[in-house]
N, C-alpha and C positions, 0 to 999 in steps of 0.2 A: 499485855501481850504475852502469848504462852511461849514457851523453851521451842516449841515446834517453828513455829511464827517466826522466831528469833532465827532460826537454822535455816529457815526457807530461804530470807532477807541476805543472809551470809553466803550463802550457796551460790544465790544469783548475783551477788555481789563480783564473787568471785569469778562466774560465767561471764559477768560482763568485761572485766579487768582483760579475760583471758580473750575475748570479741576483741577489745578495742587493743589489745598488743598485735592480734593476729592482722587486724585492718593496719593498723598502725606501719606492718611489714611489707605489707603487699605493693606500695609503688616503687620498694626497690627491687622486687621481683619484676613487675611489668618494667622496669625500665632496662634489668637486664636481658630482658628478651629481645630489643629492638636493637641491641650493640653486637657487636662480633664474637662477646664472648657466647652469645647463647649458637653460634655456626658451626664454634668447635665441640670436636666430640666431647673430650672434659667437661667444656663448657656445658653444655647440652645435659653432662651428666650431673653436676653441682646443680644445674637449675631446676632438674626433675627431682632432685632428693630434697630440696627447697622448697620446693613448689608442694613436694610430699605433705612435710614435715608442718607444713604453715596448714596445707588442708587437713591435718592432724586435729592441729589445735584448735580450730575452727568447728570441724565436727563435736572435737569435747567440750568447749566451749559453751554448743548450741546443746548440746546432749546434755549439762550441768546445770543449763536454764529450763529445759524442761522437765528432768527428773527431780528436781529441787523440792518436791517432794516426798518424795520415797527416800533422799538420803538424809530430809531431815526427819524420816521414820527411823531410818537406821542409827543416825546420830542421837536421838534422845527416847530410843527402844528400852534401855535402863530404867528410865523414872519412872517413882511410883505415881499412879493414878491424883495424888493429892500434892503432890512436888506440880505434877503439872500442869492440873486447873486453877494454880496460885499467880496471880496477876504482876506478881512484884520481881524484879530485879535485883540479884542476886550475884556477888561474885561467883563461886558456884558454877552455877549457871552458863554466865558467859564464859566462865576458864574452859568449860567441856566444850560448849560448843566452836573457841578457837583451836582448841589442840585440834578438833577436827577439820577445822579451815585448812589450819596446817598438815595435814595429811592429804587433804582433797592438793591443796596444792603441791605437794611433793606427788604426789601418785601424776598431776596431771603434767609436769615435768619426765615423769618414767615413765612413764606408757608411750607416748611420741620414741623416745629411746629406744624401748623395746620392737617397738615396730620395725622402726628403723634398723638394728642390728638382723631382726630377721630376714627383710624383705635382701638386705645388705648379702645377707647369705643366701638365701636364696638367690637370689641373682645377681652376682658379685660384678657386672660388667656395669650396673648401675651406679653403684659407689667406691669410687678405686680408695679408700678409704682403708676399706680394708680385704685390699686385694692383696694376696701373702705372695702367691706365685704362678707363672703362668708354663703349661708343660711344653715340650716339643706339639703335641699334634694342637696348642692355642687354645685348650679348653682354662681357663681363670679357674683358681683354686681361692677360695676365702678363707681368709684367718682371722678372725676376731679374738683381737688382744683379752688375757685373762682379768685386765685390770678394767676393762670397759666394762666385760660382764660382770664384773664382781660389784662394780658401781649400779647397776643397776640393777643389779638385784638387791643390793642393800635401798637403792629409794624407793623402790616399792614394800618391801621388807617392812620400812622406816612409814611411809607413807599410807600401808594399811596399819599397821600399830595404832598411828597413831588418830583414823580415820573409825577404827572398831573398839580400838581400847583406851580412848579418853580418858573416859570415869576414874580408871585404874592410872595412866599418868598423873591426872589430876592428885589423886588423893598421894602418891607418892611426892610430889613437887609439895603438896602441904606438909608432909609429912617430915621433911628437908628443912623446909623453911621454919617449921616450928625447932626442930633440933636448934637450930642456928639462931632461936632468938633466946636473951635470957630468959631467967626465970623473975614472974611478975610484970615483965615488959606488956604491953597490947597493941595491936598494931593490925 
């Protein structure tokens, strides 16, 4: 099985995990639609940022299963032409292509985020979350906290790193762990 193969299997691994959370969510949605909190307007506004937030996850989800592809182009774009028509299993190998799981998954936790704070500002009567102040003539002012954006820009930050620059974590985390073992040890 080649490094690519290997990445595809992860990818959609991963798309699935993020399908069956987002199914997983959805009859506490439908069931708060039929109760009183979806009549008040709050109400009405938690369940539209909900309802958002979940068809988020579902679009990337469904977008991660069928690009699964092209990001296991991007994920093993490094190797050389004879690293990757080699049949065998390889620590290696598998290390690069989790750091990039783990990216794919921090990125697909930020992005819903990002959306969300935009649309948020954008149209602050949606999510009183982060609605800062409201003037005399009732126009909603938004304030999104510095510490929200600052989290979210560090998991995307965090989450392409470590979705583009595997190879290079990789060889650092070796590089660490060899310091840390004695000399003549093997392991």
């Amino acid at each position: 099985m080649l490094k690519k193969d290997f990445a595809i299997i992860a990818v959609r691994l991963l798309a699935l995990y993020i399908v069956m959370m987002t199914v997983y969510s959805l009859p506490i949605y439908l069931g708060m639609i039929g109760t009183y909190f979806s009549r008040d307007p709050m109400g009405k506004v938690a369940l539209l940022t909900s309802v958002i937030g979940t068809a988020l996850q579902l679009i990337m989800g469904l977008c991660l299963w069928l690009f699964s592809p092209l990001l296991a182009d991007l994920i093993t774009k490094d190797l050389t032409e004879t690293a990757q028509t080699r049949e065998d299993f390889t620590l290696d190998r598998i290390q690069v292509v989790a750091v990039s799981m783990v990216g794919l998954l921090v990125l697909s936790s930020a992005i819903p985020e990002l959306v969300k704070m935009i649309v948020s500002y954008l149209f602050p009567e949606i999510n009183p979350q982060y609605v800062g102040s409201i003037s005399l003539m009732g126009k909603i002012k938004p304030e999104i906290p510095v510490v929200d954006l600052v989290m979210v820009v560090v998991k995307l930050g965090l989450g392409l790193w470590f979705l583009l620059g595997s190879n290079g974590i990789v060889a650092a985390v070796r590089a660490i762990w060899a310091k840390g073992k004695p000399y003549g040890s093997r392991g």
